[in-house]
HTML snippet that shows the backbone in 3Dmol.js (N, CA, C, O; Angstrom):
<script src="https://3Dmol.org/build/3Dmol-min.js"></script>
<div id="view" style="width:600px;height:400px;position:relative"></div>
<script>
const pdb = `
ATOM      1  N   UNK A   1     -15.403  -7.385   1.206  1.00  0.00           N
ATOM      2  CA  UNK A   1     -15.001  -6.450   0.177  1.00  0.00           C
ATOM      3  C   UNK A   1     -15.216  -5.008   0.630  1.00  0.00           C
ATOM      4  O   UNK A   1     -14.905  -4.123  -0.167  1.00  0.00           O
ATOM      5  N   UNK A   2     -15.762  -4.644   1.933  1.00  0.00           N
ATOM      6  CA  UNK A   2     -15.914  -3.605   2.416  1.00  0.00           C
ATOM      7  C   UNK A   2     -14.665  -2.654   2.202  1.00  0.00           C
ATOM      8  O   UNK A   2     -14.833  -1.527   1.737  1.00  0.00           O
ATOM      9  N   UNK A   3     -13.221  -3.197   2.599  1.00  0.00           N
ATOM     10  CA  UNK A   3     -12.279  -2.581   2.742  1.00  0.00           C
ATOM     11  C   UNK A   3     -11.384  -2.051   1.249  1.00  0.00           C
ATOM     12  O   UNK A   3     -10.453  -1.247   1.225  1.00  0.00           O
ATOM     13  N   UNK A   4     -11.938  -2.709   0.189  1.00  0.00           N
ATOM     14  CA  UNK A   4     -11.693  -3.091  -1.183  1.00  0.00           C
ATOM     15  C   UNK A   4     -12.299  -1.612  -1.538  1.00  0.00           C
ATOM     16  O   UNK A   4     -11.565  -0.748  -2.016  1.00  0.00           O
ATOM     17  N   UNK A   5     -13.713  -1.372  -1.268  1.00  0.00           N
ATOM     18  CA  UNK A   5     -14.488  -0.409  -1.420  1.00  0.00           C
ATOM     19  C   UNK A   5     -13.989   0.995  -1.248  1.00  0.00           C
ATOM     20  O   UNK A   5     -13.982   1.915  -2.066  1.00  0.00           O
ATOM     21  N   UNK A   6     -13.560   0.955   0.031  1.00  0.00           N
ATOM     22  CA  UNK A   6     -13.184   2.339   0.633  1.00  0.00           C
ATOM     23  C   UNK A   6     -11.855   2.859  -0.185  1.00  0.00           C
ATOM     24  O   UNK A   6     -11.609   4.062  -0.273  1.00  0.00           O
ATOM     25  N   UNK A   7     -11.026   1.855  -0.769  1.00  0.00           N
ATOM     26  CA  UNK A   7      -9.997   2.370  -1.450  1.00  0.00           C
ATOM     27  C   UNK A   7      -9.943   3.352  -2.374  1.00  0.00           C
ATOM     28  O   UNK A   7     -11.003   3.403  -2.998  1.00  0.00           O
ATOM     29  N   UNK A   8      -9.180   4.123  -2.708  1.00  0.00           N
ATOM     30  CA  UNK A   8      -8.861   5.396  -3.738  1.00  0.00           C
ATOM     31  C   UNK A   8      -8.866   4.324  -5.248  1.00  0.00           C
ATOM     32  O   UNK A   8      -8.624   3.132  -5.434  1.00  0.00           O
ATOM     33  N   UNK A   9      -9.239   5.370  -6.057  1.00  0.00           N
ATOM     34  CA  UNK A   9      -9.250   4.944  -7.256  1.00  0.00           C
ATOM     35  C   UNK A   9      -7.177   4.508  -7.751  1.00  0.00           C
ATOM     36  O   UNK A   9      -6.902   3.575  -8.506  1.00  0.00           O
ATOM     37  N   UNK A  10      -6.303   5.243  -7.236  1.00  0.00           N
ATOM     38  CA  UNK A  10      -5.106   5.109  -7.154  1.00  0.00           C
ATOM     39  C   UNK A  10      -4.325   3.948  -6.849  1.00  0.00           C
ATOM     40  O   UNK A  10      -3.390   3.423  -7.453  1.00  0.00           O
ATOM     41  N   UNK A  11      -5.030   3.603  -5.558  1.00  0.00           N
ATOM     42  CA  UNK A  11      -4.654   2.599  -4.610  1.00  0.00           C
ATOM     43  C   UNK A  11      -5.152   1.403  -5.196  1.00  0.00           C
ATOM     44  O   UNK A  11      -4.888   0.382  -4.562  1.00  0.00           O
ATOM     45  N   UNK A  12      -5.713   1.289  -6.095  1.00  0.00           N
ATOM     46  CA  UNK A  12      -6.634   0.212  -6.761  1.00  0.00           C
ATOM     47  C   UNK A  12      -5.965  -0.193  -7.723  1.00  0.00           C
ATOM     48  O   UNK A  12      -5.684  -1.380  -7.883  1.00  0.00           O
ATOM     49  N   UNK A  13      -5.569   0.866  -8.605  1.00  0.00           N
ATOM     50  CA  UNK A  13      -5.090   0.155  -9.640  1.00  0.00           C
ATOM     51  C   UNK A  13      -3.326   0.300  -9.560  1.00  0.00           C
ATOM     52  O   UNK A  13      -2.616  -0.108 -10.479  1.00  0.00           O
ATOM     53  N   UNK A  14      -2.986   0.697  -8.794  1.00  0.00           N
ATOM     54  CA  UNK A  14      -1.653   0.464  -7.787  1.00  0.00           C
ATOM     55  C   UNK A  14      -1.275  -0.980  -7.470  1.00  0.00           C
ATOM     56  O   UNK A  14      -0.147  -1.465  -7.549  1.00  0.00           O
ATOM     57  N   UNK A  15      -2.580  -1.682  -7.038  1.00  0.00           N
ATOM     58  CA  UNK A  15      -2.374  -2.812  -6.267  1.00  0.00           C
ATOM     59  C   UNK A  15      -2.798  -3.761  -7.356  1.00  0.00           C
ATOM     60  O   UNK A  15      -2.731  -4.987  -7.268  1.00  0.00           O
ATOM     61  N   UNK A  16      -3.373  -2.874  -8.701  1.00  0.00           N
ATOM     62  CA  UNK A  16      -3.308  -4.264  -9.965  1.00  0.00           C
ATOM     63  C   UNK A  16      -2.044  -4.476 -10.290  1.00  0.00           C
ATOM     64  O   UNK A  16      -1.627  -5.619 -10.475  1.00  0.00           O
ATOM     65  N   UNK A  17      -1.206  -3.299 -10.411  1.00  0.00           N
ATOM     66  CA  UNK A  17      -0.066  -3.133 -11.356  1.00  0.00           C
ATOM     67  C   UNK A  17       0.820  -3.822 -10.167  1.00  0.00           C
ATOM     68  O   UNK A  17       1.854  -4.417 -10.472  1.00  0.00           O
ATOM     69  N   UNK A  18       0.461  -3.745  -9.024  1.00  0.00           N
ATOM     70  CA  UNK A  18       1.981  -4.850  -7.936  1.00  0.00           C
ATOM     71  C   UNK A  18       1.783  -6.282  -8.185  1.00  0.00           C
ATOM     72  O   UNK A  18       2.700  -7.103  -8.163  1.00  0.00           O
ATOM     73  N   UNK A  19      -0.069  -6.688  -8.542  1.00  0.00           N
ATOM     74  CA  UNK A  19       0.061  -8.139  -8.718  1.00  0.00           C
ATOM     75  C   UNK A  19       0.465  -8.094  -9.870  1.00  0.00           C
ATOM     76  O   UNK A  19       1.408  -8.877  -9.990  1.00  0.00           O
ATOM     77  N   UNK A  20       0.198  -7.492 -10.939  1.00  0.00           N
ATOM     78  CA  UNK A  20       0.449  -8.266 -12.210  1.00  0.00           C
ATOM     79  C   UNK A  20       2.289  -8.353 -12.238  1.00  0.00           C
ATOM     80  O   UNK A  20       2.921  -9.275 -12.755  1.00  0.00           O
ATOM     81  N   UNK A  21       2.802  -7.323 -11.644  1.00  0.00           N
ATOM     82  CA  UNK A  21       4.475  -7.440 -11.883  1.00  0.00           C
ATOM     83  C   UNK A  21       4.784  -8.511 -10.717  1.00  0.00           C
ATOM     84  O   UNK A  21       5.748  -9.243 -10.939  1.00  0.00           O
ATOM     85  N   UNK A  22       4.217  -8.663  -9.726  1.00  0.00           N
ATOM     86  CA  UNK A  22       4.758 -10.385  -8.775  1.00  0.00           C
ATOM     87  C   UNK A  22       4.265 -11.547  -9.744  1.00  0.00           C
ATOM     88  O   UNK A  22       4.676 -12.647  -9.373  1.00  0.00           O
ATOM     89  N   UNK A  23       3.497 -11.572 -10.878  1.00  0.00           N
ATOM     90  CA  UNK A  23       3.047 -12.468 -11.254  1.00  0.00           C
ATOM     91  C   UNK A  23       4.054 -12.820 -12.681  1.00  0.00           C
ATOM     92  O   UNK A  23       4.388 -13.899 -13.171  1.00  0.00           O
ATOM     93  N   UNK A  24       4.355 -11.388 -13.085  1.00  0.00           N
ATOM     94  CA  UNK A  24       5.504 -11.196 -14.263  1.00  0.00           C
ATOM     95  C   UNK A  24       6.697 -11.967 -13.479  1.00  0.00           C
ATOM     96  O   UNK A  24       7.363 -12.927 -13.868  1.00  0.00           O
ATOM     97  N   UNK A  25       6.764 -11.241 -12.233  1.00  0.00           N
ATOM     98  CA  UNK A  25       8.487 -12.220 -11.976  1.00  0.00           C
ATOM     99  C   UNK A  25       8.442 -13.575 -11.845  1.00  0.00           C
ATOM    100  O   UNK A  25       9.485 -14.223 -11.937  1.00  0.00           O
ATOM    101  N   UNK A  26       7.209 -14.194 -11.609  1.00  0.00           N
ATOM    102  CA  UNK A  26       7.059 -15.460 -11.557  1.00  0.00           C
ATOM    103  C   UNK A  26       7.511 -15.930 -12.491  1.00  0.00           C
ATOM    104  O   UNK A  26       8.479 -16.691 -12.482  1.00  0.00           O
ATOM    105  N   UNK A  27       6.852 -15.537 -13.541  1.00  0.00           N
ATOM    106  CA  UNK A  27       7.153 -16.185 -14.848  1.00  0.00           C
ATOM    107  C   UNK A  27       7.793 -15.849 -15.463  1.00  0.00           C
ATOM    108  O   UNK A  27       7.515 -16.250 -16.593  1.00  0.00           O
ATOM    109  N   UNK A  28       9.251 -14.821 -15.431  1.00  0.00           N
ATOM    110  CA  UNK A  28      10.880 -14.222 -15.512  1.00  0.00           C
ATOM    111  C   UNK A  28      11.457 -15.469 -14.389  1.00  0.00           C
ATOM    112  O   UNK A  28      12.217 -16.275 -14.925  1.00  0.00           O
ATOM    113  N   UNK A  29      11.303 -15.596 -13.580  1.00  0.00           N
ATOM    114  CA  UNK A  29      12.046 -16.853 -12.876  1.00  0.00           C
ATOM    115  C   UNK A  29      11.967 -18.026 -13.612  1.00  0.00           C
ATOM    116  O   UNK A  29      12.998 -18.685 -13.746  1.00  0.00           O
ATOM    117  N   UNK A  30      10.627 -18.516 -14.260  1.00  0.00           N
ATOM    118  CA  UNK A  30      10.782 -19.256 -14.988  1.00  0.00           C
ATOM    119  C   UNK A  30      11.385 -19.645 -16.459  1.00  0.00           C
ATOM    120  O   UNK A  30      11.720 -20.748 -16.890  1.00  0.00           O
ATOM    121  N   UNK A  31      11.397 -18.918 -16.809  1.00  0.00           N
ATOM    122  CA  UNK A  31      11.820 -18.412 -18.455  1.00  0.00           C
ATOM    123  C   UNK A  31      13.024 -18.171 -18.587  1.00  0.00           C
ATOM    124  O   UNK A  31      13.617 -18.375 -19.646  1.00  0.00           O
ATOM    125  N   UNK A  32      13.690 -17.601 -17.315  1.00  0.00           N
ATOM    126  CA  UNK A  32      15.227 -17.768 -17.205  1.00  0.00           C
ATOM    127  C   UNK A  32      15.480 -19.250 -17.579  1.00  0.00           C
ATOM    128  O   UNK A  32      16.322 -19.315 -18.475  1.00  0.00           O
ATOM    129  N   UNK A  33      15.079 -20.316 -17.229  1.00  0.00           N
ATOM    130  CA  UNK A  33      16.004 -21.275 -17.515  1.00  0.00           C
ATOM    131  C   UNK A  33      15.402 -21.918 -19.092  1.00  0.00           C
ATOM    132  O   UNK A  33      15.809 -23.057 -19.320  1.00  0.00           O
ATOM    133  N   UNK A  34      14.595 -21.374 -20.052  1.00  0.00           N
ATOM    134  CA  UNK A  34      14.312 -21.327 -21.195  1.00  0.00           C
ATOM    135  C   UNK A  34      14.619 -20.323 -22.265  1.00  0.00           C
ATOM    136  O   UNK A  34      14.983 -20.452 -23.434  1.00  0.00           O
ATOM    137  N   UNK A  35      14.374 -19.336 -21.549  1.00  0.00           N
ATOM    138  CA  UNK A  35      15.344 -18.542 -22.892  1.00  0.00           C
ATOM    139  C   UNK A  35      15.921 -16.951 -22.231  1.00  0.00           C
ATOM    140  O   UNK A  35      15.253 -15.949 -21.979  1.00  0.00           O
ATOM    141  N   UNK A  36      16.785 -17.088 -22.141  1.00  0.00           N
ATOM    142  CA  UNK A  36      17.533 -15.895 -21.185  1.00  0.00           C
ATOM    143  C   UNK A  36      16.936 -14.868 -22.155  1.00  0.00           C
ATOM    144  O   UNK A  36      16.284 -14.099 -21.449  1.00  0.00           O
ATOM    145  N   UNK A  37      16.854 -14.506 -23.384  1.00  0.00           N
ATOM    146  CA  UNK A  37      16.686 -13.358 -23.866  1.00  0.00           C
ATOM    147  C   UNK A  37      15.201 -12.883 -23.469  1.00  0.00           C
ATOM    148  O   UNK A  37      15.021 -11.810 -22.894  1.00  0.00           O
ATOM    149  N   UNK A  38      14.193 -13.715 -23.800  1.00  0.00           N
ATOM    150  CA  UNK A  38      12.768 -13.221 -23.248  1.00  0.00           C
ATOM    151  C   UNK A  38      12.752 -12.828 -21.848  1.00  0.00           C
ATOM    152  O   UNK A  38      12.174 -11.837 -21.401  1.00  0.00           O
ATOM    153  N   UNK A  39      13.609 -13.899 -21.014  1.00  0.00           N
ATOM    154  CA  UNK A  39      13.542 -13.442 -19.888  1.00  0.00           C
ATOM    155  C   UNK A  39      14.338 -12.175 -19.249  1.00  0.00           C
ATOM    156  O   UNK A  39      14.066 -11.878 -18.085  1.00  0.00           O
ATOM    157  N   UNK A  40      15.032 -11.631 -19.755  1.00  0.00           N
ATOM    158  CA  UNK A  40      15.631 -10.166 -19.260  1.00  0.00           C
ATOM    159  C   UNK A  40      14.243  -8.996 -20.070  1.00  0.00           C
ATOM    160  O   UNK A  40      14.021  -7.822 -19.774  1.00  0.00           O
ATOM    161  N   UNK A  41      13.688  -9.666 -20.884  1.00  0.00           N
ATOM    162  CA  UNK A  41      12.724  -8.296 -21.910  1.00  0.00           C
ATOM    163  C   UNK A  41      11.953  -8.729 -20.573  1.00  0.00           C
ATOM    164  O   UNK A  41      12.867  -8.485 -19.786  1.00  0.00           O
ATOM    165  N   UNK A  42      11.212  -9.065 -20.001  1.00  0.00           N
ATOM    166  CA  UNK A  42      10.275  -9.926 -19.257  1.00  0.00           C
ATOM    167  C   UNK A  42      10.517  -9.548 -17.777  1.00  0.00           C
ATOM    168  O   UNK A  42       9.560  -9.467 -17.007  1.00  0.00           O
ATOM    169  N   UNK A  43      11.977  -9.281 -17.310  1.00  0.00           N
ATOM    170  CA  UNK A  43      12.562  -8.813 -16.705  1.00  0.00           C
ATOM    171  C   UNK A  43      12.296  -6.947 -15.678  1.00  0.00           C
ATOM    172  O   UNK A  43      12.303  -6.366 -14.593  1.00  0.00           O
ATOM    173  N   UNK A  44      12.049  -6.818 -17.536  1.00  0.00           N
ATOM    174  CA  UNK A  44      12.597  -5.533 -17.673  1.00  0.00           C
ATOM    175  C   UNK A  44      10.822  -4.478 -17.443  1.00  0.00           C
ATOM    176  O   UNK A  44      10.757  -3.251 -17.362  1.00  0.00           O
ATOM    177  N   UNK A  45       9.444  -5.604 -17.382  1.00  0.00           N
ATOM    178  CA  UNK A  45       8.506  -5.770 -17.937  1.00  0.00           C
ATOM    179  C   UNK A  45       7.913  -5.523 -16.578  1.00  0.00           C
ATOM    180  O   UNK A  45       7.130  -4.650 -16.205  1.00  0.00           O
ATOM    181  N   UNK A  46       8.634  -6.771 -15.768  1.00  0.00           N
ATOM    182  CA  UNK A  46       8.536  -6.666 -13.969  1.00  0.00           C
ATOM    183  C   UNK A  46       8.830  -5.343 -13.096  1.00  0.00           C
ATOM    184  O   UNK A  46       8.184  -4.879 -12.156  1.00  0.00           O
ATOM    185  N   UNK A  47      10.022  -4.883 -13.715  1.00  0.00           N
ATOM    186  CA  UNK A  47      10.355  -4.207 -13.198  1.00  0.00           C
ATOM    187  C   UNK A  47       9.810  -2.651 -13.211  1.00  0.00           C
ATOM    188  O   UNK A  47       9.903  -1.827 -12.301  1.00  0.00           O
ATOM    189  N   UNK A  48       9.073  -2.457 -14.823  1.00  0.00           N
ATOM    190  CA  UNK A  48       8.146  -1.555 -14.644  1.00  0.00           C
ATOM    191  C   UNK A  48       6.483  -1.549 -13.897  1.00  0.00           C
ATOM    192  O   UNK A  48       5.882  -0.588 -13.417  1.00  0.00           O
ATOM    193  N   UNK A  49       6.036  -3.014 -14.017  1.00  0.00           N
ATOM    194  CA  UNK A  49       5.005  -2.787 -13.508  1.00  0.00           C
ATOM    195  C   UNK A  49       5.042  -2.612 -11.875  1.00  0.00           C
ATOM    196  O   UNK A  49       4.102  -2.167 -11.217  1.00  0.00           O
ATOM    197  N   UNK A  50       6.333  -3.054 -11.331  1.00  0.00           N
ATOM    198  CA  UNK A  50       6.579  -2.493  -9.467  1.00  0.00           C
ATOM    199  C   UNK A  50       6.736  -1.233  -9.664  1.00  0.00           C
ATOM    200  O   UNK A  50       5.816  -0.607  -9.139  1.00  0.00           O
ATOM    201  N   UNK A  51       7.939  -0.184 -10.497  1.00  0.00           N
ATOM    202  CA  UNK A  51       7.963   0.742 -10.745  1.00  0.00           C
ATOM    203  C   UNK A  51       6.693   1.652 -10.683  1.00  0.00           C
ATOM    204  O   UNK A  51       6.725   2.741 -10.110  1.00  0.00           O
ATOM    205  N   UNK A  52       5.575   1.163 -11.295  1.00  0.00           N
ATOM    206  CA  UNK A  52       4.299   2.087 -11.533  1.00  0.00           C
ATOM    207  C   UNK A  52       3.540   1.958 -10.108  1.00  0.00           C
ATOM    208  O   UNK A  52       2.922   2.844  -9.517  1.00  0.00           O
ATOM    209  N   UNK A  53       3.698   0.966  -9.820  1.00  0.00           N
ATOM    210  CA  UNK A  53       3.105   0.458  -8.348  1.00  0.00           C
ATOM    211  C   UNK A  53       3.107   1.603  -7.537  1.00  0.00           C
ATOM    212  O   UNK A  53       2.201   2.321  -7.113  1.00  0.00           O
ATOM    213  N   UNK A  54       4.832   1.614  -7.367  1.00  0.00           N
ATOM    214  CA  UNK A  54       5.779   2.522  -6.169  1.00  0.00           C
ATOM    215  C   UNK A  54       4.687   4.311  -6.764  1.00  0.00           C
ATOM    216  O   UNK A  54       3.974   5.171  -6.248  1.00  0.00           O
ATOM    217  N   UNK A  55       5.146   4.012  -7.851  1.00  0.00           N
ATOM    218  CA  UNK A  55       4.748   5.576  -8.062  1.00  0.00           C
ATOM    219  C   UNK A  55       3.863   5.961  -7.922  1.00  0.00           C
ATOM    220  O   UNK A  55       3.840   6.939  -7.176  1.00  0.00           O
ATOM    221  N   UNK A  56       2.482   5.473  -8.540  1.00  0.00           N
ATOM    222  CA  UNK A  56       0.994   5.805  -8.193  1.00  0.00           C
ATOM    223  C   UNK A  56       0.736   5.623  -6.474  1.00  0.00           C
ATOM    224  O   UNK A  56      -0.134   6.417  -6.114  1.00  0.00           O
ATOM    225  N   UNK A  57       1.209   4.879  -5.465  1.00  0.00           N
ATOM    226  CA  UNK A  57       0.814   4.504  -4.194  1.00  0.00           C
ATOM    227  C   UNK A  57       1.730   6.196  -3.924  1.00  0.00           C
ATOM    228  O   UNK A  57       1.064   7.140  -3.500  1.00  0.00           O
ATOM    229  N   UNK A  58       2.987   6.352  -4.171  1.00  0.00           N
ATOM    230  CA  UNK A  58       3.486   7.648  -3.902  1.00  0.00           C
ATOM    231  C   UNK A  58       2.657   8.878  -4.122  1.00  0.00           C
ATOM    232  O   UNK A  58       2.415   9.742  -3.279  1.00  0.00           O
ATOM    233  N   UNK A  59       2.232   8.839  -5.442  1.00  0.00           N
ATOM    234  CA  UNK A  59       1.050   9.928  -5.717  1.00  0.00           C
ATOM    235  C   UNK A  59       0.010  10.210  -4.747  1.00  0.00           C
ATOM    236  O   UNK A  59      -0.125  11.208  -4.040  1.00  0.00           O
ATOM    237  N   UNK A  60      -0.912   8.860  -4.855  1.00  0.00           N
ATOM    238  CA  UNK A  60      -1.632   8.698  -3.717  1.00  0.00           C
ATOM    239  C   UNK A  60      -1.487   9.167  -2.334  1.00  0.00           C
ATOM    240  O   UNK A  60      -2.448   9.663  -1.746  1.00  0.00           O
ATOM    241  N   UNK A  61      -0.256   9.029  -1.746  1.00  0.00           N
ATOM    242  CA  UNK A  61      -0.131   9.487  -0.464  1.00  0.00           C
ATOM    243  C   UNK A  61       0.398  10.888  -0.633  1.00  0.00           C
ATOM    244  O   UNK A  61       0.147  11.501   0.404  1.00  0.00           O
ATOM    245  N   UNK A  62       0.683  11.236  -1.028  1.00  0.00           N
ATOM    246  CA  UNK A  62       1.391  12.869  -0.951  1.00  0.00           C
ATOM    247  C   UNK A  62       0.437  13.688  -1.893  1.00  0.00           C
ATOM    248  O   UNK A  62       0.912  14.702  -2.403  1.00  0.00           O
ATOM    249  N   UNK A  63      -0.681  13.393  -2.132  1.00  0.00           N
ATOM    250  CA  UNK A  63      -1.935  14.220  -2.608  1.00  0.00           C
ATOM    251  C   UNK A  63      -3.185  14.118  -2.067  1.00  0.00           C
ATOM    252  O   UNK A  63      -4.139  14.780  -2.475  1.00  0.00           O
ATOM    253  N   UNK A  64      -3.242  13.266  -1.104  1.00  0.00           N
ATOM    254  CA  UNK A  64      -4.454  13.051  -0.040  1.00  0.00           C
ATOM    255  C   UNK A  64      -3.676  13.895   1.023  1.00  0.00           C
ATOM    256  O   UNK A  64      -2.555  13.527   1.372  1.00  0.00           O
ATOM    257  N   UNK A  65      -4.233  14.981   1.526  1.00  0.00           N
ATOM    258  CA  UNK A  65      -4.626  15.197   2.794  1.00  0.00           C
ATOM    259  C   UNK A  65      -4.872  14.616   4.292  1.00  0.00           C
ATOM    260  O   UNK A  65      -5.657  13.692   4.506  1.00  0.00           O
ATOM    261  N   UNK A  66      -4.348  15.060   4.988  1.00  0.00           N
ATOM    262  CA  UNK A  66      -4.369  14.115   6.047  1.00  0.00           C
ATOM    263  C   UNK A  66      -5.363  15.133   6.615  1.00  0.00           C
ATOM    264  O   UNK A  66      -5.224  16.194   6.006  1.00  0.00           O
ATOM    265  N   UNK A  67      -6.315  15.206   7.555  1.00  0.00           N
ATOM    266  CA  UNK A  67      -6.582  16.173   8.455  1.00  0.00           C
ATOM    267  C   UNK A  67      -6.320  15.431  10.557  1.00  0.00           C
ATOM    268  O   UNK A  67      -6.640  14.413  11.171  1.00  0.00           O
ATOM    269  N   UNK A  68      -5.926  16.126  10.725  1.00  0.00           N
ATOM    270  CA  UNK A  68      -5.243  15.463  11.978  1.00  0.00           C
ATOM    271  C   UNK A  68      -6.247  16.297  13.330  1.00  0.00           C
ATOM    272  O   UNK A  68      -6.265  17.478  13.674  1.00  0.00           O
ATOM    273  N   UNK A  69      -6.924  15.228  13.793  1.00  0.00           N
ATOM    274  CA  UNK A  69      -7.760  16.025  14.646  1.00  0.00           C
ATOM    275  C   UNK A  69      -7.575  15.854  16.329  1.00  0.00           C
ATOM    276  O   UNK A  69      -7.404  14.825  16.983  1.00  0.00           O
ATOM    277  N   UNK A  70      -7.662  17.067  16.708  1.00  0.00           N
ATOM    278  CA  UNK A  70      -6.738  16.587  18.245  1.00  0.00           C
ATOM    279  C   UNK A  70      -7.639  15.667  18.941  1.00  0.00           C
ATOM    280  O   UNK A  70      -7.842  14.910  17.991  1.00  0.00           O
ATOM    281  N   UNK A  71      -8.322  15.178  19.890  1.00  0.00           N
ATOM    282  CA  UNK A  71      -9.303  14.776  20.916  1.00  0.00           C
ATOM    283  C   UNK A  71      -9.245  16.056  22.266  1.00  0.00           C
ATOM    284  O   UNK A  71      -8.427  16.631  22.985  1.00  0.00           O
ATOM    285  N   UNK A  72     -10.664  15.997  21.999  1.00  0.00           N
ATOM    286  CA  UNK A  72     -11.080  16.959  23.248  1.00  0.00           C
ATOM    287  C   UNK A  72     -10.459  16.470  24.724  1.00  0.00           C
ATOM    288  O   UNK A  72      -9.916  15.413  25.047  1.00  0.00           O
ATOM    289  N   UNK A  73     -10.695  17.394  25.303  1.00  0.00           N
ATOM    290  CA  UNK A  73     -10.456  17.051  26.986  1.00  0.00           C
ATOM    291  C   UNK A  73     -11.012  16.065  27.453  1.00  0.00           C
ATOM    292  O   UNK A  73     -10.409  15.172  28.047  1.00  0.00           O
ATOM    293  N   UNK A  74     -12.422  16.094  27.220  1.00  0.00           N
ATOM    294  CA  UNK A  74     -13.412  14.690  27.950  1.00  0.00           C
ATOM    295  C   UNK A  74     -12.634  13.495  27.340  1.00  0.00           C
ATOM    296  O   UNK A  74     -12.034  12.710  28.075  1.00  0.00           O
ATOM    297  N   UNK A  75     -12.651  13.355  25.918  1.00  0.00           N
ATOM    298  CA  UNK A  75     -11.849  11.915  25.658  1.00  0.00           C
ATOM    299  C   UNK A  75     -10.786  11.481  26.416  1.00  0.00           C
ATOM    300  O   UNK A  75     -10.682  10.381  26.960  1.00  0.00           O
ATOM    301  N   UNK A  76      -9.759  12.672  26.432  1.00  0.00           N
ATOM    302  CA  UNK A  76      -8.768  12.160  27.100  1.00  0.00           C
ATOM    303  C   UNK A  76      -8.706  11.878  28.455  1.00  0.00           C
ATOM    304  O   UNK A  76      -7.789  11.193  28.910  1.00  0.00           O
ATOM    305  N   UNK A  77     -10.062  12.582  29.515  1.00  0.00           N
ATOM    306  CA  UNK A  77      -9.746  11.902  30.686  1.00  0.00           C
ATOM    307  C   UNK A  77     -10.835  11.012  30.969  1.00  0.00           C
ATOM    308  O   UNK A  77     -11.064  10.611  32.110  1.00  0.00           O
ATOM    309  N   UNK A  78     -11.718  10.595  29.661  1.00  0.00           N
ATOM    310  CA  UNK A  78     -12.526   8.866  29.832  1.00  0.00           C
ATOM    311  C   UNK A  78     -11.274   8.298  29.376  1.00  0.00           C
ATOM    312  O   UNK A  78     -10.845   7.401  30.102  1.00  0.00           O
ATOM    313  N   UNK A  79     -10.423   8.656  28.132  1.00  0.00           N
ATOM    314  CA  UNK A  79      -9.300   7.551  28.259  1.00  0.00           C
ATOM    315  C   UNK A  79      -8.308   6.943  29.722  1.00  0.00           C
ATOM    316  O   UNK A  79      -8.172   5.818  30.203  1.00  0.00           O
ATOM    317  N   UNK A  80      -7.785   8.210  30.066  1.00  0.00           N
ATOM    318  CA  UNK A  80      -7.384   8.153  31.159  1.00  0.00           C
ATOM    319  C   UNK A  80      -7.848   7.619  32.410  1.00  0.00           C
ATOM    320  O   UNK A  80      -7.171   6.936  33.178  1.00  0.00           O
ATOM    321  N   UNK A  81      -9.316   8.049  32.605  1.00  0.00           N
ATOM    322  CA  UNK A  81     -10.194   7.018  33.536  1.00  0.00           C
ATOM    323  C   UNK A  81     -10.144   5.854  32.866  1.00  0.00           C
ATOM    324  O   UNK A  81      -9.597   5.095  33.666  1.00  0.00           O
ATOM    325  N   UNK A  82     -10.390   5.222  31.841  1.00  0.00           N
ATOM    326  CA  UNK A  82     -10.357   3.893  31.483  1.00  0.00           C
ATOM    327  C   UNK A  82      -9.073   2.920  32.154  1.00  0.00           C
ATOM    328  O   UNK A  82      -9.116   1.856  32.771  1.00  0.00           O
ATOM    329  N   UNK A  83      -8.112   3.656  31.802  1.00  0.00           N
ATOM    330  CA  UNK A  83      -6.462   2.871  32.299  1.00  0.00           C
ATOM    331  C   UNK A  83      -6.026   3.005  33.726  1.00  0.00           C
ATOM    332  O   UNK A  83      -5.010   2.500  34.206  1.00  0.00           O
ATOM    333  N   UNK A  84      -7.109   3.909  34.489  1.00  0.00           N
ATOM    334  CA  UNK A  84      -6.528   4.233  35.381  1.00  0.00           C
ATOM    335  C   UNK A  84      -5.363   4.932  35.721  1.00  0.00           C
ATOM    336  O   UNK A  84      -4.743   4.456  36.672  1.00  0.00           O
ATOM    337  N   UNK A  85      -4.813   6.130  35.093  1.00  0.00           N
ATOM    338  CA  UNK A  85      -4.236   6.907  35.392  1.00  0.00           C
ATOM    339  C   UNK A  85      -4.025   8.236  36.082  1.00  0.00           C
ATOM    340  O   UNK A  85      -3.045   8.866  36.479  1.00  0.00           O
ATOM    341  N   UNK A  86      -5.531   8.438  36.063  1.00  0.00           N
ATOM    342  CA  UNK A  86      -5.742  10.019  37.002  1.00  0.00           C
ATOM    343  C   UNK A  86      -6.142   8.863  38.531  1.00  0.00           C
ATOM    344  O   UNK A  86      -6.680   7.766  38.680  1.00  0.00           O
ATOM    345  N   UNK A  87      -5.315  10.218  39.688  1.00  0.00           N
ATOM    346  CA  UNK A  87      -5.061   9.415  41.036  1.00  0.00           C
ATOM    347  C   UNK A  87      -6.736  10.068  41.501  1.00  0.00           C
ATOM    348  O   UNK A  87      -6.823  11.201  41.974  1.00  0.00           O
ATOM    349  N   UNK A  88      -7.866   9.272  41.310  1.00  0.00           N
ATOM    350  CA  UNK A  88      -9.137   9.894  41.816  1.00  0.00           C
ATOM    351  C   UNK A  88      -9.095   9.530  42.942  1.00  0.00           C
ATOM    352  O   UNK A  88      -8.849   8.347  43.177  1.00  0.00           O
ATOM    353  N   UNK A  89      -9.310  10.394  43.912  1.00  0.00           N
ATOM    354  CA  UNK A  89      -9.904   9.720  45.133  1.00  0.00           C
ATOM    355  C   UNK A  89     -11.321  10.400  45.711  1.00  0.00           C
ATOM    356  O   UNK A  89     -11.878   9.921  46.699  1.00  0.00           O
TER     357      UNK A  89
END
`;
const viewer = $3Dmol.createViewer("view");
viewer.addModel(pdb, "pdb");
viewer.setStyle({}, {cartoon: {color: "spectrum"}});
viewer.zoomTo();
viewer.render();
</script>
C-alpha cells in the first residue's frame, strides 16, 4: 500500500470514480437485456462517473508542477562510465 499512500488526494478519488463507473457498465451490460430503459439512465450514470475520472486525473496533472532537474556532470560520466561509452584509455 506504499504506492496507494504517495498518491494525491485527486488521484484517489479519481481512481474511485473509474472503478465505480467500470463497475456501473458492468451492470448497464447487464440490464440491457432486462430493461432497456434503466439501462440507458444507468448508461448515462457510467458515463459520468468516467467523465469525472478523466477530469479530476486532468486537474491533477496540469496543477502539479513538475520540477525537472538536470543531472550534474559527475552523474553523467559515472553513467557513461557504467555503459562504457567514454573511450578511456
Amino acid at each position: 500500500m506504499e504506492f496507494w499512500d504517495e498518491l494525491s488526494m485527486l488521484t484517489k478519488i479519481s481512481s474511485a470514480f473509474f472503478i465505480l463507473g467500470k463497475a456501473t457498465g458492468f451492470m448497464t451490460f447487464m440490464m440491457y437485456f432486462v430493461d432497456l430503459t434503466l439501462a440507458k439512465w444507468m448508461l448515462m450514470l457510467y458515463a459520468s462517473f468516467i467523465g469525472i475520472s478523466i477530469l479530476l486525473s486532468c486537474i491533477q496533472m496540469f496543477t502539479t508542477k513538475k520540477v525537472d532537474t538536470k543531472p550534474s556532470l559527475e552523474q553523467v560520466q559515472a553513467w557513461a562510465k557504467e555503459y562504457d561509452l567514454l573511450d578511456v584509455k
